[in-house]
C-alpha positions in Angstrom: -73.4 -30.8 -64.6 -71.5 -33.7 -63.1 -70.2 -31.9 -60.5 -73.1 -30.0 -60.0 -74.5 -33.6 -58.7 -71.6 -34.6 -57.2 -72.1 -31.7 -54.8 -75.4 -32.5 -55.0 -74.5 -36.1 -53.5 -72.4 -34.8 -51.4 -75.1 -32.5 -49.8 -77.2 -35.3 -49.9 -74.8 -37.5 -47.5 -74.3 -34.6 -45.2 -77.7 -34.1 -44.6 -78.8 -37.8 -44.0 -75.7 -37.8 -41.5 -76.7 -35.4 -39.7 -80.6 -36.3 -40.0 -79.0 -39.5 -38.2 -76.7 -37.4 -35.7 -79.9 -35.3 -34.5 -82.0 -38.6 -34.6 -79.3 -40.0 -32.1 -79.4 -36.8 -29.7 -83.0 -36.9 -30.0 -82.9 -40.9 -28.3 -80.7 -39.6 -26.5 -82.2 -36.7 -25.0 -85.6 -38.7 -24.6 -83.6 -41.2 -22.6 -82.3 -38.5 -20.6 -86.0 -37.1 -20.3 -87.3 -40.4 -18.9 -84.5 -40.9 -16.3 -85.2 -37.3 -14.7 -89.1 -38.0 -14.8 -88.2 -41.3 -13.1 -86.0 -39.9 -10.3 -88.5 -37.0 -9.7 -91.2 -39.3 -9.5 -88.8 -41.3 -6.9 -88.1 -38.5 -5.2 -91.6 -37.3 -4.9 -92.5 -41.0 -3.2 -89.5 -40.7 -1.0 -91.0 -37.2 0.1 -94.9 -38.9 0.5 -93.1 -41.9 2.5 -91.3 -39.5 4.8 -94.3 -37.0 5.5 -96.7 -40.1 6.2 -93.9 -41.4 8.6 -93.7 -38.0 10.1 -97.7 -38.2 10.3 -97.6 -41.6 12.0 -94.8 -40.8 14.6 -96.9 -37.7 15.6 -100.0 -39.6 16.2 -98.1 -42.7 17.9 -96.4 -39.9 20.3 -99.7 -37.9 20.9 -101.0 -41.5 21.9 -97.8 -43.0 24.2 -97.9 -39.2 26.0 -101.5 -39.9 26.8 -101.4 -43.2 28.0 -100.7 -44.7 31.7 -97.0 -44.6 31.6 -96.9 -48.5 32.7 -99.0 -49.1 29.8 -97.0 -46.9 27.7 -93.7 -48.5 28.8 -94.9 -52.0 28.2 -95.9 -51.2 24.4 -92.6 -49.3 23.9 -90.5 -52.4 25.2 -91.1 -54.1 21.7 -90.3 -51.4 19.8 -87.3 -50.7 18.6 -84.5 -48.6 19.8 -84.8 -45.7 17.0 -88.5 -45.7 16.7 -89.2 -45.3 20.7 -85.9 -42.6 20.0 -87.9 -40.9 17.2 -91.7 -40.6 19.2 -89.8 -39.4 22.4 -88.4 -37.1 20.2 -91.7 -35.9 18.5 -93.1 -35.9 22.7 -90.3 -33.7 23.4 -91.3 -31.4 20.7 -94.9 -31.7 20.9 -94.5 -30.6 24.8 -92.3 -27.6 24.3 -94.8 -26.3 21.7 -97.8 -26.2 23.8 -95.6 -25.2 26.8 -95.4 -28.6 29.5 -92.8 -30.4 30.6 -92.3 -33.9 28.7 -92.7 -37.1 30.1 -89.9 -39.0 28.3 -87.6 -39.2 30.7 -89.8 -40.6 33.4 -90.8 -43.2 30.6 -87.6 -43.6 30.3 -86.6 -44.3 34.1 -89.4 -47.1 33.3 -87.5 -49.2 31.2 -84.7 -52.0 32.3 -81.6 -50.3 33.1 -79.8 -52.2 30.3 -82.3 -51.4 27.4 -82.4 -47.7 28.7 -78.6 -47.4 28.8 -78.8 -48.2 24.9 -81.8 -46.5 24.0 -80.1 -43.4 25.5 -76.9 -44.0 24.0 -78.6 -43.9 20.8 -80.6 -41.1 21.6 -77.6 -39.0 22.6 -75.7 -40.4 19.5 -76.6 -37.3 16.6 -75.5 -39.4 13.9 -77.6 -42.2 14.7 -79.9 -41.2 12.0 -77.5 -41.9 9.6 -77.7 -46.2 10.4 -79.0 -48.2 7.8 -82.6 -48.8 8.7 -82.9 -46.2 11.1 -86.7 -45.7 11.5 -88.5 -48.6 9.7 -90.1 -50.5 12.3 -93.2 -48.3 11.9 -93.5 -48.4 8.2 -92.9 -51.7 7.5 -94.3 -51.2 4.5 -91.9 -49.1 3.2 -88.8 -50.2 1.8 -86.3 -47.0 3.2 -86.6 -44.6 6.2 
């Protein structure tokens, strides 16, 4: 009988240890639970921040393609370098689609020589994209590109 409870203790310690292991997983895996639900959320944002960018840099460049080209280059002159870079862009694109020839280049021809040298450094640069703050100007708001 005694060692029937000492095994019976013994069983009893085994269990409550791993009651407390699977307790600990469980915290664990909850805390592992939150964290994904957390970047997902993030990443969903991220996703909403770029596709409203991409919204706004489509309007802007529908509008600058449809202005007086003066006008145009004398709003674009206080912009800066990557977001003119990125609605030229979006002009270049939105002109091949519906088959004319693009007007960025003559807007470009507009500008001082010096800020058009850089602007079309940049432009020709494929890895400018990759600068810290690339593309914020417009969505001040937001906190990344």
């Amino acid at each position: 009988m005694i060692a029937d409870r000492e095994e019976l203790e013994l069983m009893k310690r085994e269990l409550e240890e791993k009651s407390q292991s699977l307790s600990s997983d469980k915290e664990r895996l909850e805390e592992l639970k939150e964290g994904i639900q957390k970047k997902e959320k993030e990443m969903a944002d991220k996703l909403k921040r770029q596709n409203q960018r991409s919204e706004k840099v489509k309007v802007l460049a529908n509008k600058v393609a449809n202005m007086p080209p003066e006008s145009a280059r004398d709003m674009l002159l206080n912009w800066p370098d990557y977001d003119i870079i990125e609605v030229f862009e979006q002009m270049d694109k939105d002109a091949e689609e519906e088959g004319r020839q693009t007007i960025t280049t003559y807007l470009l021809t507009l500008f001082p020589a010096e800020r058009r040298s850089v602007i079309s450094n940049k432009w020709l640069d494929s890895s400018s994209r990759n600068v810290p703050g690339y593309g914020k100007a417009i969505d001040d708001e937001d906190s990344e590109p």
